[in-house]
C-alpha positions as CSV (number, residue, x, y, z in Angstrom):
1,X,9.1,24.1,-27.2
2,X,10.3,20.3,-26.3
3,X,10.9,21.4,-22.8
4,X,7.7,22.5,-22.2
5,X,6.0,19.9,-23.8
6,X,8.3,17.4,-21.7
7,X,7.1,19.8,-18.5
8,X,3.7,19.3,-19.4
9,X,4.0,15.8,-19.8
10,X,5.6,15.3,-16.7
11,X,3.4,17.3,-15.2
12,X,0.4,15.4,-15.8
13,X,1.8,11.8,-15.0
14,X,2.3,13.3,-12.0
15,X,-1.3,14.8,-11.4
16,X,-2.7,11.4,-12.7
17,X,0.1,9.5,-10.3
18,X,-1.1,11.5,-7.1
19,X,-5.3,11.0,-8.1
20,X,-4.1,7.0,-8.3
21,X,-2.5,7.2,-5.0
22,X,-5.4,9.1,-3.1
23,X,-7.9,6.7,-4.8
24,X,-5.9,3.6,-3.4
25,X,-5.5,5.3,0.3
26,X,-9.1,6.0,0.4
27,X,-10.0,2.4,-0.5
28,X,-7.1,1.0,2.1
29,X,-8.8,3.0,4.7
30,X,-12.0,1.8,3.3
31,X,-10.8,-2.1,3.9
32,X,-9.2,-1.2,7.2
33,X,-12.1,0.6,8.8
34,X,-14.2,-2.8,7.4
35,X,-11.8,-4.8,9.7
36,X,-11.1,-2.8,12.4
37,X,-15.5,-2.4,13.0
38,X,-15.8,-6.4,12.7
39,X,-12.8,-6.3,15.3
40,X,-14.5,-4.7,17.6
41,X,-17.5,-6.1,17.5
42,X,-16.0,-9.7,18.4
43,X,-14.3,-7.7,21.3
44,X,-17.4,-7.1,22.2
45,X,-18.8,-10.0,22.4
46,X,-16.4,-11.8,24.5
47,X,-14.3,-11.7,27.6
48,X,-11.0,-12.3,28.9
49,X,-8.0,-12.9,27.0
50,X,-10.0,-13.2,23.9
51,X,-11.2,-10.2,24.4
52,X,-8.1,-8.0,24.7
53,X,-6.5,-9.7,21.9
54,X,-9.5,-8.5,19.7
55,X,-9.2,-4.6,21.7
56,X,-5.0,-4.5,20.6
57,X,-5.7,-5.8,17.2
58,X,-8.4,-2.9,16.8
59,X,-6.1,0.0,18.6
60,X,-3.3,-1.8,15.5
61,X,-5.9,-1.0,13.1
62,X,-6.7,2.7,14.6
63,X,-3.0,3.2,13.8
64,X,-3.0,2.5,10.6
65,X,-6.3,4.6,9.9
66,X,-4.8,7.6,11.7
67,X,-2.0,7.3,9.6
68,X,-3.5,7.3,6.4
69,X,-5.8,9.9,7.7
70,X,-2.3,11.9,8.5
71,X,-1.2,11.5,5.4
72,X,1.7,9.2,6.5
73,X,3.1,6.6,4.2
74,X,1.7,3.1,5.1
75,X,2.9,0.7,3.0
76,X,0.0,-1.6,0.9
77,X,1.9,-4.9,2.6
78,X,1.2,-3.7,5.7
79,X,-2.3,-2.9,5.3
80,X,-3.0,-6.1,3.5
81,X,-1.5,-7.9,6.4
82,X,-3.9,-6.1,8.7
83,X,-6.4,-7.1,6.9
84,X,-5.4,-10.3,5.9
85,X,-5.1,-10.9,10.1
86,X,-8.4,-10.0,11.1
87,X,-10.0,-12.5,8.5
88,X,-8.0,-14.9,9.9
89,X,-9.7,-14.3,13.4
90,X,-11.6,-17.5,14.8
């Protein structure tokens, strides 16, 4: 009966864990497809160098959407980084 119980318990954590962790990647997406549409709206908007540095920044956030939409691991540094760079954009 303690085994199961234990099982059960686990179980859940784990259920509850994994609703946590899709709830956080949707939200991280969320933020990152936020930053990637101002992105390239400032690409947009100007020319030359200025320009392409707004167009890799954007294909750097495409990445990290794809991957999330993958299902790949992207670490929460990395995607606050992203999205700390973009609000950093002049």
């Amino acid at each position: 009966m303690r085994t199961r119980l234990y099982s059960a318990s686990a179980a859940i954590a784990l259920l509850l864990a994994g609703t946590a962790g899709a709830a956080t990647t949707q939200a991280e997406k969320g933020e990152l497809q936020r930053a990637r549409n101002e992105v390239a709206v400032q690409a947009s908007t100007t020319k030359g160098a200025a320009q392409q540095h707004f167009d890799l920044e954007r294909r750097r956030l495409d990445g990290l959407i794809d991957d999330l939409q993958r299902g790949r691991k992207v670490s929460p540094e990395e995607v606050e980084r992203a999205i700390d760079q973009t609000r950093t954009i002049p």
